[in-house]
N, CA, C and O of each residue as an XYZ file, in Angstrom:
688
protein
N      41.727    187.291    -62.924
C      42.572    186.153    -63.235
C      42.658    186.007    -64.756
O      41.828    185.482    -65.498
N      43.824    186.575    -65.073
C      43.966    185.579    -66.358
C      44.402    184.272    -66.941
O      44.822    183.443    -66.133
N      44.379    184.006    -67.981
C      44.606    182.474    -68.582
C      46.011    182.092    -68.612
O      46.104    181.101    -69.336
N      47.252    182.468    -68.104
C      48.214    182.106    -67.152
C      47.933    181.822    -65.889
O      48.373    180.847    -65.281
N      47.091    182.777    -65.393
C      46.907    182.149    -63.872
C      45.656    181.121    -63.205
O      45.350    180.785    -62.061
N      45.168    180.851    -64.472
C      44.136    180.239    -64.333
C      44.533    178.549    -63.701
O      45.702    178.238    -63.473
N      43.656    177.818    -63.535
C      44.151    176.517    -62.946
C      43.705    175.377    -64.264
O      42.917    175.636    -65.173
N      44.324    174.300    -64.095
C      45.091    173.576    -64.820
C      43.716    172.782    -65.494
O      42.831    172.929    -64.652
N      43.102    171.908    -66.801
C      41.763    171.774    -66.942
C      41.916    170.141    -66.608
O      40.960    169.366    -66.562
N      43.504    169.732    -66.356
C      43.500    168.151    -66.538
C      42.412    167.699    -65.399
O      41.528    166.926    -65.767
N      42.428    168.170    -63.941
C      41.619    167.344    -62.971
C      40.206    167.220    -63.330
O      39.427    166.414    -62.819
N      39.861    168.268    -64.456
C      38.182    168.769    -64.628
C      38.094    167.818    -65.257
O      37.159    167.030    -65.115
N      39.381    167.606    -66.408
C      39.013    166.638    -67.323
C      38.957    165.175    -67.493
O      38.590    164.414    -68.387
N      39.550    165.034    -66.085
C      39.814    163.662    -65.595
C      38.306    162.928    -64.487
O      37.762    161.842    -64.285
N      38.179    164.537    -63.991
C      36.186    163.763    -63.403
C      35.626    163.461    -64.414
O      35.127    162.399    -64.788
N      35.733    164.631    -64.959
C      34.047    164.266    -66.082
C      34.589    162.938    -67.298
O      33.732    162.638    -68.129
N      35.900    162.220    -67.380
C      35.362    161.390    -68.183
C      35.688    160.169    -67.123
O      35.935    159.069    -67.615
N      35.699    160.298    -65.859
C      35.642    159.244    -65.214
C      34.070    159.186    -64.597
O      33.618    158.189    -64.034
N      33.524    160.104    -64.750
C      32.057    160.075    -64.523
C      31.419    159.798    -65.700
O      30.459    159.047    -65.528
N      31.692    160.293    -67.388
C      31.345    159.433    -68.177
C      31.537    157.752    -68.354
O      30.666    157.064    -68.886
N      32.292    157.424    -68.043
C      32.824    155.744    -67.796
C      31.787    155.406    -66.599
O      30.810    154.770    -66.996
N      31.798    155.654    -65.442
C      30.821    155.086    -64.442
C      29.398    155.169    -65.198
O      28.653    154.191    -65.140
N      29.040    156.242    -65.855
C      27.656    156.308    -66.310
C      27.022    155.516    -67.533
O      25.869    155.291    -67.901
N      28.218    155.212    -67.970
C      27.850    154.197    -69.460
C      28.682    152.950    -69.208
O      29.239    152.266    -70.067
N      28.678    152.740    -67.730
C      28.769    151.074    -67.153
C      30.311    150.489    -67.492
O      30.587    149.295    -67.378
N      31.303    151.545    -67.938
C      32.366    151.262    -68.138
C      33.705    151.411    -67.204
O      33.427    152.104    -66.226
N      34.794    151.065    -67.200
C      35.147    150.460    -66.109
C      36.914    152.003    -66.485
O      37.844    152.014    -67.292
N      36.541    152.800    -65.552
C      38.042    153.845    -65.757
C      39.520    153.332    -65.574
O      39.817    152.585    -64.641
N      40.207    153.660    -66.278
C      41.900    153.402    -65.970
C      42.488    154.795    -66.076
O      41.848    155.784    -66.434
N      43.395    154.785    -65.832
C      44.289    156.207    -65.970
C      45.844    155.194    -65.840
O      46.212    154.351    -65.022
N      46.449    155.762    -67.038
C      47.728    155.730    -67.119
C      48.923    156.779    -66.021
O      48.644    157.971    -65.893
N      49.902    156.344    -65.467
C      50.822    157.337    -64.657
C      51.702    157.217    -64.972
O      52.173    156.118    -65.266
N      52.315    158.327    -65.047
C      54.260    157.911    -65.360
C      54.523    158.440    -63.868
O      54.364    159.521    -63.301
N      54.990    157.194    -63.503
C      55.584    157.411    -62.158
C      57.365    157.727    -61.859
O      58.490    157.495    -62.301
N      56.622    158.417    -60.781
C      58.281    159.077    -59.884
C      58.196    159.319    -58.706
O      57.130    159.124    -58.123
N      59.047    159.695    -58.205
C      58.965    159.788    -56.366
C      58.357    160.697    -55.854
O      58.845    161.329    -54.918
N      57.099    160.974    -56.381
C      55.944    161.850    -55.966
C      54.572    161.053    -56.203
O      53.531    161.533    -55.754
N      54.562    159.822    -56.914
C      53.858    158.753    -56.669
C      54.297    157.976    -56.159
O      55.460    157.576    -56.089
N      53.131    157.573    -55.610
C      53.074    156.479    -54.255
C      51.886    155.644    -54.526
O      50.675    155.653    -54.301
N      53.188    154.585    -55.378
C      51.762    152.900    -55.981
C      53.326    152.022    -54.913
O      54.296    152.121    -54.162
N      52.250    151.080    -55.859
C      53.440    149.694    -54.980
C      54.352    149.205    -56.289
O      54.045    148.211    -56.947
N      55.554    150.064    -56.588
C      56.563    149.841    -57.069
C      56.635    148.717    -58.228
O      56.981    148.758    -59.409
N      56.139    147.657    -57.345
C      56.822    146.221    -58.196
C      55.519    145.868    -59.318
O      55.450    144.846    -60.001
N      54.581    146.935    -59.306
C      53.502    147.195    -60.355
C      54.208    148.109    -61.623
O      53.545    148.261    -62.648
N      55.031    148.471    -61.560
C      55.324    149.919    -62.958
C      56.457    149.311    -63.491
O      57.518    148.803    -63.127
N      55.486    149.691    -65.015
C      56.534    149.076    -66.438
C      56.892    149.913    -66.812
O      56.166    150.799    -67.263
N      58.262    149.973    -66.773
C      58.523    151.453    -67.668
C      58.186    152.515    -67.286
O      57.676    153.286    -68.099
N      58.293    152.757    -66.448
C      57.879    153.863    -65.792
C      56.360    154.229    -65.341
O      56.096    154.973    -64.396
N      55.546    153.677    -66.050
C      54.150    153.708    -66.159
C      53.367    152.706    -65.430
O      53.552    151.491    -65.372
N      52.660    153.266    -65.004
C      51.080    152.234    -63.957
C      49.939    152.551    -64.796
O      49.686    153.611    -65.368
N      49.151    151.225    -64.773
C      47.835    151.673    -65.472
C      46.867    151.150    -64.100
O      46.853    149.967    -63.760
N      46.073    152.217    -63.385
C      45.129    151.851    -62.275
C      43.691    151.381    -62.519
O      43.215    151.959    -63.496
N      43.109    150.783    -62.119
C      41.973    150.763    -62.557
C      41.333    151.804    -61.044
O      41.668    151.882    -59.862
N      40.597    152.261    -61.643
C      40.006    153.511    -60.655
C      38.708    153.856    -60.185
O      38.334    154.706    -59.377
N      37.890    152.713    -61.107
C      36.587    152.345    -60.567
C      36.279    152.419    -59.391
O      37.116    152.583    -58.504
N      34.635    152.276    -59.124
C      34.266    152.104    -58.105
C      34.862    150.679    -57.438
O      35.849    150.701    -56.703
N      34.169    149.469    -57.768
C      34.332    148.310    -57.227
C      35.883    147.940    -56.608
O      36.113    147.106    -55.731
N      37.060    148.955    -57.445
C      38.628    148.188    -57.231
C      38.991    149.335    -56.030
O      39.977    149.090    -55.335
N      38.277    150.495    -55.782
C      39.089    151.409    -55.043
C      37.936    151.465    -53.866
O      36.936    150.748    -53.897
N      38.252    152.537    -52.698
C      37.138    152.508    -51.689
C      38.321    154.132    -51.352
O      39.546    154.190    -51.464
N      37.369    155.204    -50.948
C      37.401    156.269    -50.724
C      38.298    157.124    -51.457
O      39.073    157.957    -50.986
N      38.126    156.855    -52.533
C      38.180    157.620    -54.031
C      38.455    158.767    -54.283
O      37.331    159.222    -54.491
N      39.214    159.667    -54.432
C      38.799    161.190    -54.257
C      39.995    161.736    -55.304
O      41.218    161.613    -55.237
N      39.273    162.285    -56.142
C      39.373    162.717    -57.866
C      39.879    164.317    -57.051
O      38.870    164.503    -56.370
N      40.799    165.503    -56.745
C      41.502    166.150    -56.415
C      41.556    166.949    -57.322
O      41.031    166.630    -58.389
N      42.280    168.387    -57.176
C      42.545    169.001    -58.207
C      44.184    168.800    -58.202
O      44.937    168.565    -59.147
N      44.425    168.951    -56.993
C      46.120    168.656    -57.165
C      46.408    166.763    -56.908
O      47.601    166.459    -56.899
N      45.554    165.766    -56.744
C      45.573    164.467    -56.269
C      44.928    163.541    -56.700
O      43.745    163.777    -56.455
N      45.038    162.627    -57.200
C      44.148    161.365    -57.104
C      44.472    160.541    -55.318
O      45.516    160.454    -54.673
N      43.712    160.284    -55.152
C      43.834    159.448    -53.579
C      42.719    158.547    -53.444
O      41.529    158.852    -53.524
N      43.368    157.053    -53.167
C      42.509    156.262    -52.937
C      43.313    154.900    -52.187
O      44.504    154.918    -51.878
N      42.396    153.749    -51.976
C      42.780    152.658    -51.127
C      42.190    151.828    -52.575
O      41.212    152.013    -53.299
N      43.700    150.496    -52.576
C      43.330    149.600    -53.540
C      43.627    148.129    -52.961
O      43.773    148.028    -51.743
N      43.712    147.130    -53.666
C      44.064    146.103    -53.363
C      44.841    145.541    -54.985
O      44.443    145.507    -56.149
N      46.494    145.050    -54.078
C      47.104    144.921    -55.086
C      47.984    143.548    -54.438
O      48.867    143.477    -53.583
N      47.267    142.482    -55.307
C      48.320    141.113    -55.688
C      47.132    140.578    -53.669
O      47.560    139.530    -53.184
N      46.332    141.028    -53.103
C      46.034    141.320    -52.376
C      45.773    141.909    -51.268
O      44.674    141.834    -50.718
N      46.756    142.558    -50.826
C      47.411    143.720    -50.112
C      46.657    144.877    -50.291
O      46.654    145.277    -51.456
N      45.790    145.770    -49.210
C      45.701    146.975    -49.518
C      46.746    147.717    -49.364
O      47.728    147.383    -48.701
N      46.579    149.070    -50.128
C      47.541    149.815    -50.182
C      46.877    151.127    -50.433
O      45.721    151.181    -50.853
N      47.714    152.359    -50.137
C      47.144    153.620    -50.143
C      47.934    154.375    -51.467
O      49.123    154.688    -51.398
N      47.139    154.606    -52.614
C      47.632    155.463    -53.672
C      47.338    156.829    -53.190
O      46.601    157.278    -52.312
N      48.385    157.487    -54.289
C      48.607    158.831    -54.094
C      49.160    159.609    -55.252
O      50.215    160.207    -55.039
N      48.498    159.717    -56.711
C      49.140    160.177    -57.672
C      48.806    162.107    -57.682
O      47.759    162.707    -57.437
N      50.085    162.600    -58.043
C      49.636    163.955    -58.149
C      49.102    164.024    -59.589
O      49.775    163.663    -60.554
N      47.959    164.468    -59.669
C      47.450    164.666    -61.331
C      48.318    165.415    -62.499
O      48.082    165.500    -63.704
N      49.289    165.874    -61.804
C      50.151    166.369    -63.131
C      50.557    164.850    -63.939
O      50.574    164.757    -65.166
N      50.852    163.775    -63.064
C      51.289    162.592    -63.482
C      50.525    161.794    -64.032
O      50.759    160.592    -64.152
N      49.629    162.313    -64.386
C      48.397    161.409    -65.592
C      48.511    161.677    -66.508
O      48.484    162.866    -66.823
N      48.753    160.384    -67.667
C      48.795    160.490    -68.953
C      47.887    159.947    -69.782
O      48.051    159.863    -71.000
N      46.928    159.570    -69.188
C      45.531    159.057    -70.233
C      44.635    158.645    -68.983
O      45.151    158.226    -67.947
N      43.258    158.790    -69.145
C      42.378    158.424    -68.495
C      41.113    157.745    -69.973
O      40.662    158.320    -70.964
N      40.928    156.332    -69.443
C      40.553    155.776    -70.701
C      39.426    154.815    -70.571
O      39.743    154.186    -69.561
N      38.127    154.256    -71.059
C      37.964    152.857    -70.656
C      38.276    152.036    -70.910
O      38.682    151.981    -72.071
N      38.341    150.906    -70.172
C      39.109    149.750    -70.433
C      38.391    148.568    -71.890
O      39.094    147.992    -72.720
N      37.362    148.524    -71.830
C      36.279    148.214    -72.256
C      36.385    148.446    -73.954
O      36.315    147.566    -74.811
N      36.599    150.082    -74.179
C      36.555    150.682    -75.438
C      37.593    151.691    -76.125
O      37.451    152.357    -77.151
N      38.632    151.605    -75.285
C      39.831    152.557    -75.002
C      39.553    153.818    -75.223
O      40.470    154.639    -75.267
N      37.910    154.279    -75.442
C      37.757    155.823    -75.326
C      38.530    156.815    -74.159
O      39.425    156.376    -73.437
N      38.235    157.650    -74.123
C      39.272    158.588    -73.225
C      40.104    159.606    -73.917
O      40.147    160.011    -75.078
N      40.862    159.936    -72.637
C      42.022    160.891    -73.076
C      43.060    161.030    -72.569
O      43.175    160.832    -71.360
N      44.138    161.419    -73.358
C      45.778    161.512    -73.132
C      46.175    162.772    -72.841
O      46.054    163.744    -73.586
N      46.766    162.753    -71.485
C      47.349    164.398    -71.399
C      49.004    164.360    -72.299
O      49.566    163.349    -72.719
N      49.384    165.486    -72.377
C      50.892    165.878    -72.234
C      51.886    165.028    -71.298
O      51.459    164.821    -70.162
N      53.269    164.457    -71.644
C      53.733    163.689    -70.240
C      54.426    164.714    -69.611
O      54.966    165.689    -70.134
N      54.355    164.383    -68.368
C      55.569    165.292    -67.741
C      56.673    166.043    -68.332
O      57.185    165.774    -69.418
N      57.080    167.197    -67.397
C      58.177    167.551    -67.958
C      59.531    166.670    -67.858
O      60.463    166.824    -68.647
N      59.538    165.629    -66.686
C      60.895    165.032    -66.441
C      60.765    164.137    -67.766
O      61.905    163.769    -68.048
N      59.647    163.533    -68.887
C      59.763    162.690    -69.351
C      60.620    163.099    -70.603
O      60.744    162.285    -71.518
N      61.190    164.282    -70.669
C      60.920    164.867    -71.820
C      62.791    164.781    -71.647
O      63.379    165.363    -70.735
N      63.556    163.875    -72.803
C      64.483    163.606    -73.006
C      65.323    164.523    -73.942
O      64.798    164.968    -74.963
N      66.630    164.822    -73.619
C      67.758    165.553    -73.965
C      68.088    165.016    -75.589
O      68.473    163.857    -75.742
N      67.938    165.800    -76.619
C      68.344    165.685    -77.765
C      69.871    165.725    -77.888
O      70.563    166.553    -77.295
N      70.237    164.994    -78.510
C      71.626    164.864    -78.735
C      72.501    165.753    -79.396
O      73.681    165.663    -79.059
N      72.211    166.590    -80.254
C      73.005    167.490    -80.969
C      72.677    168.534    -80.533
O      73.669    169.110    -80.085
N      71.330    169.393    -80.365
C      71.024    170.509    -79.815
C      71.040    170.911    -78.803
O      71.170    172.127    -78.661
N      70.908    169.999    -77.604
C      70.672    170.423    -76.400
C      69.555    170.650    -75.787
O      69.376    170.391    -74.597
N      68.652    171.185    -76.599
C      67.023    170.853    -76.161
C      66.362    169.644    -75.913
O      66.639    168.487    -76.226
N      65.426    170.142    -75.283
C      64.180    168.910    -74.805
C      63.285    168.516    -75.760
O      62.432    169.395    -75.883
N      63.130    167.759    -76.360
C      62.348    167.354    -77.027
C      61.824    166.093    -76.297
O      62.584    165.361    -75.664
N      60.078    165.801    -76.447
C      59.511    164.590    -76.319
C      59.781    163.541    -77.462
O      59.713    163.682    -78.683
N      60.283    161.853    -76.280
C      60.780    160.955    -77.260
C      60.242    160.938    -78.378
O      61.008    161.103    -79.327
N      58.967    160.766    -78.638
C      58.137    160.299    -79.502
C      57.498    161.588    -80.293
O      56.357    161.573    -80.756
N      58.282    162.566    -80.372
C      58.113    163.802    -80.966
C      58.242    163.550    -82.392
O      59.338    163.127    -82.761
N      56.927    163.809    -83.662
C      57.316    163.765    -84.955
C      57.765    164.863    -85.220
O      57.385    165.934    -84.748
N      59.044    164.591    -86.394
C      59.857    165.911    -86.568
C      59.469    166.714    -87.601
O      60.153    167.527    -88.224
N      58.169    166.388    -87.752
C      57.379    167.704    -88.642
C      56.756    168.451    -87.981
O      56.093    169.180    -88.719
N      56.560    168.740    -86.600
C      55.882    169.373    -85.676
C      57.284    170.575    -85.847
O      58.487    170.335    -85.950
N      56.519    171.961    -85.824
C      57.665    172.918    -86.128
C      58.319    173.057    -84.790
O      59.527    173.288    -84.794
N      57.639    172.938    -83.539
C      58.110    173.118    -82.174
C      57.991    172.130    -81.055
O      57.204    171.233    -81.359
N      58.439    172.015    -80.025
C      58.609    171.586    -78.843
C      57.248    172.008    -78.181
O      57.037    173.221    -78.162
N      56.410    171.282    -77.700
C      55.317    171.625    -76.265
C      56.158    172.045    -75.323
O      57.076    171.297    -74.989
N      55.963    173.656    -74.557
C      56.288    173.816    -73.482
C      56.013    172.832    -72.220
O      55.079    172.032    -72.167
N      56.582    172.949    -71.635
C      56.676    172.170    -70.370
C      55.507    172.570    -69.422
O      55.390    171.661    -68.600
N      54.739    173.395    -69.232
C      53.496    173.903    -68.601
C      52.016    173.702    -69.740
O      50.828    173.762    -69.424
N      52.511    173.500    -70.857
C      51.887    173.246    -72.355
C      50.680    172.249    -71.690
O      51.080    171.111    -71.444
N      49.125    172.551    -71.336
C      48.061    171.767    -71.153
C      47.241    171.291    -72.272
O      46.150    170.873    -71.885
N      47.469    171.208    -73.823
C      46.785    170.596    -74.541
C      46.490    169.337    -74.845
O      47.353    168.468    -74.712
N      46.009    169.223    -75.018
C      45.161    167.550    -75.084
C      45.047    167.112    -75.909
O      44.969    167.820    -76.913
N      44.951    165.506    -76.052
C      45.395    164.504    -76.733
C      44.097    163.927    -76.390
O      43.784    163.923    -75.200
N      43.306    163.446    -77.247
C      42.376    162.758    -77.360
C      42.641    160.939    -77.928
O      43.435    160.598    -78.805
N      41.902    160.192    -77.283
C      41.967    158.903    -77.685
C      40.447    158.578    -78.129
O      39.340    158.761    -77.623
N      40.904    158.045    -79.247
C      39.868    157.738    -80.212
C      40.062    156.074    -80.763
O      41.152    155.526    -80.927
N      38.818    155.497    -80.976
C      38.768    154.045    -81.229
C      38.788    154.120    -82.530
O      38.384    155.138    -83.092
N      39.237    153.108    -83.181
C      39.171    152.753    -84.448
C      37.907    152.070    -85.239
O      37.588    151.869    -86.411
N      37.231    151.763    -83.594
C      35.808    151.414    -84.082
C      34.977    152.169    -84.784
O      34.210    151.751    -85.652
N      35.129    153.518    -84.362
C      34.025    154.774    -84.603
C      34.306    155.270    -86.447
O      35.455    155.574    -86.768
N      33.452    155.294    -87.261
C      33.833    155.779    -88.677
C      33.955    157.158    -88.096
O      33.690    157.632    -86.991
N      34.743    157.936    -89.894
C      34.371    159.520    -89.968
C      32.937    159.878    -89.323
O      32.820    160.606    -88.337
N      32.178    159.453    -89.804
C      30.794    160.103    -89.711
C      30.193    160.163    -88.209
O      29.378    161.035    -87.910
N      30.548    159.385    -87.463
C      30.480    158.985    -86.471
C      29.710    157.717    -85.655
O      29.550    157.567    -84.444
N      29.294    156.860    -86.796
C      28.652    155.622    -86.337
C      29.644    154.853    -86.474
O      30.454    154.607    -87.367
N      29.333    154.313    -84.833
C      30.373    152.564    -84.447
C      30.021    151.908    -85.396
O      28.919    151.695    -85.902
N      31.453    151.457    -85.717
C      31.577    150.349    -86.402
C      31.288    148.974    -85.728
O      31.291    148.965    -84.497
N      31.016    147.698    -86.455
C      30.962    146.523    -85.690
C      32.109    146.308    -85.034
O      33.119    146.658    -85.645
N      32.322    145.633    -83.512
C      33.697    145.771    -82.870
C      33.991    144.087    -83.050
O      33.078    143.319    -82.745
N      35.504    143.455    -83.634
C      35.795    142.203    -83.554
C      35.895    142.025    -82.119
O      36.182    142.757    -81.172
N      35.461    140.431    -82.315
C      35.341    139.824    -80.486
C      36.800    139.701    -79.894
O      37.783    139.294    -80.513
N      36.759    140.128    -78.575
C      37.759    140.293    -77.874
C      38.391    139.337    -78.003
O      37.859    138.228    -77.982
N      40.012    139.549    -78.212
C      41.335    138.765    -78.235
C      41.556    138.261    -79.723
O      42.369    137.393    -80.040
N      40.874    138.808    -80.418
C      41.050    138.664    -82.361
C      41.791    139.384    -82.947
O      41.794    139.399    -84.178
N      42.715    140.266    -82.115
C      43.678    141.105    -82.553
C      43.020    142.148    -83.765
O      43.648    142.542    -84.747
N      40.994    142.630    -83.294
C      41.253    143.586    -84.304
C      41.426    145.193    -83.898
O      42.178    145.607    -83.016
N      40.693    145.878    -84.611
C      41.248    147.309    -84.016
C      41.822    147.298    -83.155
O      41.861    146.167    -82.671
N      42.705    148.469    -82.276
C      42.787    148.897    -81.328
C      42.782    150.336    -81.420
O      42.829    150.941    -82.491
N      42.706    151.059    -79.891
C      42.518    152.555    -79.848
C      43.588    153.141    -80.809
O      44.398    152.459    -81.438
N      43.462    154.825    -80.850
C      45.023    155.108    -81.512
C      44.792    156.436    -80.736
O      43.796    156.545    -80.021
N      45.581    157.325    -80.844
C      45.942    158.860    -80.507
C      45.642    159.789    -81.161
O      46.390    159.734    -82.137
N      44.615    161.159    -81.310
C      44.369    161.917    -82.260
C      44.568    163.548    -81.297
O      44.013    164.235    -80.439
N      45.687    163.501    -82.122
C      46.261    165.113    -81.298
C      45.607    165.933    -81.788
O      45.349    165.739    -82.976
N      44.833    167.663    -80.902
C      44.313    168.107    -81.080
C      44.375    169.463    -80.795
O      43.536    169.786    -79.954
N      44.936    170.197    -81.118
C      45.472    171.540    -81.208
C      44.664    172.768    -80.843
O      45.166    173.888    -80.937
């Protein structure tokens, strides 16, 4: 097998930092850009996007997939049966500290440039010499603003003081 045919690292990478979050008492989310291959309850997605909480306590028979997330939630009270295919994850994060990570979005997200004809991602800076392929698995890391260079946390302002928040550190 080579590294074309190899399988995809998002699901690996989506246990192990949802097993880091359970283990340091923190509470997992994962972002989705949803489409008609997810199956949430509709009248939840902004913009295209769901943010789940994926914890233990909010879900009950849980199951982290290589091609699936699948679980039972309760929403507005209502259970309901999720069903995201993991290509459709775009950050898995804690809620707590916005540590985590950001995949690539989909290929459908990826909007028609106006003069060229190519795909470019909306939010594409135009100093990047190229386009991410559409199969393109590199990763996007989310990083707090708490943490210095060096790597000691900074003091964190008390919640709802509007200070830091997470940011995005692309990683090649």
């Amino acid at each position: 097998m080579n590294a074309q045919e190899s399988t995809s690292t998002r699901p690996y990478l989506i246990r192990a930092l949802y097993e880091w979050c359970t283990d340091n008492g923190l509470t997992p989310y994962v972002a989705v850009r949803v489409d008609d291959s997810v199956q949430v309850p509709r009248e939840f997605v902004n913009d295209g996007e769901i943010v789940l909480n994926i914890s233990y306590d909010a879900t009950s028979a849980l199951q982290l997939g290589n091609d699936f997330i699948e679980f039972k939630a309760r929403f507005g009270g209502k259970p309901r049966e999720i069903l995201v295919p993991v290509g459709r994850v775009i950050a898995i994060y804690a809620r707590e500290n916005g540590q985590g990570m950001a995949f690539p979005a989909p290929v459908d997200v990826l909007a028609p440039e106006a003069h060229s004809g190519q795909a470019v991602p909306p939010s594409q800076d135009a100093s990047e010499s190229s386009p991410p392929h559409p199969g393109d698995d590199r990763v996007i890391q989310l990083v707090s603003d708490a943490v210095s260079d060096d790597g000691v946390d900074k003091p964190r302002p008390p919640a709802g003081s509007g200070g830091a928040r997470p940011s995005l550190k692309r990683i090649k």
